[in-house]
C-alpha positions in Angstrom: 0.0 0.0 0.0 2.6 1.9 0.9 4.3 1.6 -2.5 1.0 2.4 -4.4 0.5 5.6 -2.2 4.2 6.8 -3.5 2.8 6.1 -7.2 -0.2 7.9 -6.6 1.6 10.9 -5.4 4.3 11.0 -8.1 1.5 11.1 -10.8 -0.2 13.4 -9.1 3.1 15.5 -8.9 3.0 15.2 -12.6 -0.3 16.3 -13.3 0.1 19.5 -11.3 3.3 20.6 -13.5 0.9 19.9 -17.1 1.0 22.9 -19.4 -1.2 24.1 -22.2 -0.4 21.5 -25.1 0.2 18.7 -22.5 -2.2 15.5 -22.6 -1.7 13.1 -20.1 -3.4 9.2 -19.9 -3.3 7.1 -16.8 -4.0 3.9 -17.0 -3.7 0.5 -14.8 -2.5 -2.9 -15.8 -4.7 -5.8 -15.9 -5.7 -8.8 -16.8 -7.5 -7.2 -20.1 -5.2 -3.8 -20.1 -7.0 -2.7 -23.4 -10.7 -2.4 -21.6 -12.1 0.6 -21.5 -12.4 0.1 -17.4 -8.2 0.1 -17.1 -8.5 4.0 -18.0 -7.8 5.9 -14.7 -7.6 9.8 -16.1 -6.7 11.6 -18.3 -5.9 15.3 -19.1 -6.1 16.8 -22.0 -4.5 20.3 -22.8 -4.4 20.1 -26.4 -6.4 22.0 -29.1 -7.0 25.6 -30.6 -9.3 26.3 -27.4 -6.0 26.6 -25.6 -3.9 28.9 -28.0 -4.3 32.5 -29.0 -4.3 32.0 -32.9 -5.3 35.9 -33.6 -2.5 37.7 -35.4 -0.4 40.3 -34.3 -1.0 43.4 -35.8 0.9 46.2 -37.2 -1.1 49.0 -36.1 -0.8 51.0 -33.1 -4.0 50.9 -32.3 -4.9 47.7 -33.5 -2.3 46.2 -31.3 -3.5 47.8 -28.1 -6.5 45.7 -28.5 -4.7 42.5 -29.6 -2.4 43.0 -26.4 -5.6 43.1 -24.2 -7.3 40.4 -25.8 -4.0 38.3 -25.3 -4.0 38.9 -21.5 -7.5 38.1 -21.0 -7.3 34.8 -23.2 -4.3 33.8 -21.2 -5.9 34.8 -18.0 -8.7 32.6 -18.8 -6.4 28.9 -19.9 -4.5 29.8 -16.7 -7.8 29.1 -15.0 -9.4 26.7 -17.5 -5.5 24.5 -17.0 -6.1 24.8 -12.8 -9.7 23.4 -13.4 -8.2 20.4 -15.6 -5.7 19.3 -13.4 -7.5 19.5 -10.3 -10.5 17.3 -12.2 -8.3 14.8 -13.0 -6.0 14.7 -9.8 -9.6 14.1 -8.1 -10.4 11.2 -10.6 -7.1 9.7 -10.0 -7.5 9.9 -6.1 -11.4 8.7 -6.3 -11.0 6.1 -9.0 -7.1 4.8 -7.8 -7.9 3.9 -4.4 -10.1 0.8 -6.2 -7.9 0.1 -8.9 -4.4 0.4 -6.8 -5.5 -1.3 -3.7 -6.7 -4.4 -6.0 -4.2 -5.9 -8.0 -5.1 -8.0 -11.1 -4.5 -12.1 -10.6 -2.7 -11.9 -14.1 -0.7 -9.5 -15.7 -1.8 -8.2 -19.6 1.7 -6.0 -20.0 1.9 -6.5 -23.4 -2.0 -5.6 -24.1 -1.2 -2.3 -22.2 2.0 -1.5 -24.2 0.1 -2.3 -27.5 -3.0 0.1 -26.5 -0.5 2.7 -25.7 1.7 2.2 -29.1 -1.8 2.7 -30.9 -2.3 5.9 -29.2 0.9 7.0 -29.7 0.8 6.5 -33.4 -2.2 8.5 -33.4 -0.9 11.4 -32.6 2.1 13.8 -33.8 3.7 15.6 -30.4 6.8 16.9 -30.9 7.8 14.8 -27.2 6.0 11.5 -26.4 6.7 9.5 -23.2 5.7 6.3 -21.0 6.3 5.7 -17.6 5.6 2.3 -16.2 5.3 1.2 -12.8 4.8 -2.6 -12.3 7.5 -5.1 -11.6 7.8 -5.7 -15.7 6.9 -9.2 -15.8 4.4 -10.1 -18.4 2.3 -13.5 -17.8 2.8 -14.6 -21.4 6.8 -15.7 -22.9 8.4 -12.4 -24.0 10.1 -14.6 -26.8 6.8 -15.9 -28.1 5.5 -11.6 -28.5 6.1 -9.6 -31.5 8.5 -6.6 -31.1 6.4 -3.6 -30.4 7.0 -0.5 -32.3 7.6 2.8 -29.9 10.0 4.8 -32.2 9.6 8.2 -31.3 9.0 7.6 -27.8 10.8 7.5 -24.4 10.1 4.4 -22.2 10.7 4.5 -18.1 10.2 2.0 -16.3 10.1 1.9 -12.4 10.1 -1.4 -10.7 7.8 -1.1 -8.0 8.1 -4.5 -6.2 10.7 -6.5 -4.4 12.9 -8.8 -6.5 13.3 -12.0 -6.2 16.9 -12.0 -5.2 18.3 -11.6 -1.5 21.9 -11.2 -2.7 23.1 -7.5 -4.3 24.8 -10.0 -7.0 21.7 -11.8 -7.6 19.2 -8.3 -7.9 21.9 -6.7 -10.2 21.6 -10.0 -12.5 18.2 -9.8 -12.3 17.7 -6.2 -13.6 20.3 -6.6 -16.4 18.3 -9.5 -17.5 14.8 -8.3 -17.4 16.0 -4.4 -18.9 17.4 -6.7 -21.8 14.5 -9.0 -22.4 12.6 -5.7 -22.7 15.2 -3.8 -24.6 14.9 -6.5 -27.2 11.2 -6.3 -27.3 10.4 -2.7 -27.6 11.7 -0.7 -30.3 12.0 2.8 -28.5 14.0 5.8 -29.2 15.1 5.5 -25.1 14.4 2.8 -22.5 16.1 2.8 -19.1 14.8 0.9 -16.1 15.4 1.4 -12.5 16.1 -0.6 -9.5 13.7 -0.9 -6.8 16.3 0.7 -4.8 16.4 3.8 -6.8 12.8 4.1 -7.7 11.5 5.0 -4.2 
């Protein structure tokens, strides 16, 4: 529980930093990662609604106007963001105490990474990321899954559980195993992972 809580708050931590032209999905691992239910939050700061698109004009006049029409447009975002994050902060606090608390008997990984390389080829940000937490053990043989294709995007993954080894020879084997099965598997522009140790 205590780990979950330490997720929780690090998301959350994220959310609150979320700009205009952000867009952020939570979503949980389970045993069918692609159902509409594994969805958590998400926040969504993308879109004209959130840019001033008017041009700048030339005249003095003119651009007393635009300059006061600027203000108040970003006056309003500023407050239109605030209500965002907080909405979804609140859904992740309401709906993550169920989802957290319960862990699934089996692990879909590799249905969660595929609904996630869909979305990702979807859409054309000029950053694209994916943080994990889970202890990155699928249920189904990593040699028996197709490589999955996240070119353009940055893959962390924080190991959230104890491993199985007692020795610091045995964990560090461990890691460098598992961070190469996965290395092999997903076709990233960046994948690191990091040791329960340095995670929390």
């Amino acid at each position: 529980q205590r780990v979950m809580d330490l997720v929780k708050r690090e998301i959350i931590g994220k959310l609150r930093t979320a700009k205009p032209g952000d867009h952020y999905i939570v979503r949980t691992i389970q045993s069918e990662s692609n159902q509409l239910s594994a969805m958590i939050t998400t926040l969504n700061l993308t879109g004209d609604s959130y840019h001033f698109r008017k041009p700048k004009p030339t005249n003095p006049i003119e651009l007393k106007v635009w300059e006061r029409e600027k203000r108040d447009f970003e006056a309003s975002i500023d407050s239109k963001t605030r209500s965002s994050i907080d909405a979804a902060c609140s859904e992740l606090q309401g709906r993550g105490e169920l989802l957290f608390s319960s862990p699934s008997s089996q692990t879909d990984f590799i249905g969660a990474l595929l609904t996630c390389q869909r979305f990702f080829e979807k859409q054309n940000y000029d950053k694209k990321e994916l943080i994990i937490y889970s202890d990155m053990v699928e249920d189904a043989a990593l040699e028996d899954v197709s490589q999955l294709q996240l070119p353009d995007v940055k893959v962390t993954a924080r190991f959230v559980t104890k491993p199985p080894s007692e020795s610091a020879s045995g964990t560090h084997q461990y890691f460098k195993k598992l961070e190469a099965n996965w290395q092999m598997k997903l076709n990233a522009a960046e994948f690191e992972l990091y040791e329960v140790q340095n995670s929390f």
